[in-house]
C-alpha positions as CSV (number, residue, x, y, z in Angstrom):
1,X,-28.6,12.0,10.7
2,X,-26.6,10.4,13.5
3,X,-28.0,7.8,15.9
4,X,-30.0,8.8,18.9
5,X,-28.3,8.9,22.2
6,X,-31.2,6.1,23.2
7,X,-30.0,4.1,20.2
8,X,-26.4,4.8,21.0
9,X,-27.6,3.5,24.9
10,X,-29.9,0.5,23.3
11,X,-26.7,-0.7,21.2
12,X,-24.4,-0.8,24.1
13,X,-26.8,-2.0,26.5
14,X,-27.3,-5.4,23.6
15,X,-23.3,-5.3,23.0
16,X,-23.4,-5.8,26.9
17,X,-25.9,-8.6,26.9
18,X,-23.8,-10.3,23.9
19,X,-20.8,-10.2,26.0
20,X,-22.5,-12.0,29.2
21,X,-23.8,-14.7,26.6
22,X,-20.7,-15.0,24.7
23,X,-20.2,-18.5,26.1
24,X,-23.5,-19.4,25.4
25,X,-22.2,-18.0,21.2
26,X,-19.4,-20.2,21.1
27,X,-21.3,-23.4,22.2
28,X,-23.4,-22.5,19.2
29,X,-20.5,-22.1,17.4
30,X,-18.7,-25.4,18.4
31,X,-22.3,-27.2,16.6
32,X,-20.8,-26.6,13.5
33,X,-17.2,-28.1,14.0
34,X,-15.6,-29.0,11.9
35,X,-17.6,-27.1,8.6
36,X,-16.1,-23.9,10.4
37,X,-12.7,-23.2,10.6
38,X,-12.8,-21.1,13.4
39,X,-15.4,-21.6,16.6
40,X,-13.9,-18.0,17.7
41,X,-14.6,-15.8,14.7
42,X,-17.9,-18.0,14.3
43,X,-19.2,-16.6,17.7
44,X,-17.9,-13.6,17.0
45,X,-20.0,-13.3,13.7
46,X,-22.9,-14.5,15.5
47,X,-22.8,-12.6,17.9
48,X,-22.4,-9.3,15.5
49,X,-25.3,-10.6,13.3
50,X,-27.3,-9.9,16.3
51,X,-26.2,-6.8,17.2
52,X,-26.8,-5.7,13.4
53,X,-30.4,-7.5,13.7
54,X,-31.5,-5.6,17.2
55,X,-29.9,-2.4,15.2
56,X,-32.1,-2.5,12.8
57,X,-35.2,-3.7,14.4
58,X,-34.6,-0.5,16.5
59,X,-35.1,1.8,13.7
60,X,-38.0,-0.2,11.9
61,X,-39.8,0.2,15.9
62,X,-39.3,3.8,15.4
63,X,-40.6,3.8,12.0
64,X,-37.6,4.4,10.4
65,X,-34.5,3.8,8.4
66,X,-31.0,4.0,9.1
67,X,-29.0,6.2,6.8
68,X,-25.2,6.0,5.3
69,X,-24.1,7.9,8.7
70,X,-25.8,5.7,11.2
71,X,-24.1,2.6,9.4
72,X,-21.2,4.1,9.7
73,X,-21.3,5.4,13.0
74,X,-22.7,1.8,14.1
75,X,-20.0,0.3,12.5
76,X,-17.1,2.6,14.6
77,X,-19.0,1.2,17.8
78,X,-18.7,-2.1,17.1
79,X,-15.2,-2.1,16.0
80,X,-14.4,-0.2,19.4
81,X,-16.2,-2.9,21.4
82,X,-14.9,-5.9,19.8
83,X,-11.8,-6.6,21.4
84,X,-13.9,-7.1,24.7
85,X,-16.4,-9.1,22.4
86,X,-13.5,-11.1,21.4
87,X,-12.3,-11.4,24.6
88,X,-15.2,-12.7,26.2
89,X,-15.2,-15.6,23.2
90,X,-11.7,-16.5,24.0
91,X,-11.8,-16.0,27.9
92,X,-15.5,-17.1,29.5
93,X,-16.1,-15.7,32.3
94,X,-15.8,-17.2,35.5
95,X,-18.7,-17.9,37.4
């Protein structure tokens, strides 16, 4: 089974949201200076642990379970889109 094209859409739409917030990630991140080495990869991994979360509360609403394929699949989209979720970490935007 692959994902849904409305789980493909939700994903995105949540990696967008992420991206907005990511300076609102790395000010979380900065709270735990200096136990982490890097504030960065901290947001970062917060930020994925999210992603992952809403991912999988997705398929529990639809009662159901991803499979091998939809990790994988999940796991393609998020390495496509994290070079802009990194550079949203390292460049806030400008309001």
């Amino acid at each position: 089974m692959a994902i849904s094209k409305e789980n493909k859409e939700f994903i995105d739409s949540l990696i967008d949201y992420y991206i907005s917030e990511s300076e609102s990630y790395r000010q979380i991140a900065e709270n735990f200076a200096p136990e982490v080495e890097s504030i960065p990869d901290t947001a970062f991994g917060i930020i994925i642990g999210c992603v992952y979360s809403g991912f999988l509360q997705a398929y529990q609403n639809q009662q159901q379970t991803p499979g091998l394929e939809d990790i994988r699949e999940f796991n393609q989209i998020l390495k496509d889109r994290a070079p802009l979720i990194k550079k949203a970490i390292l460049e806030p935007i400008k309001q």
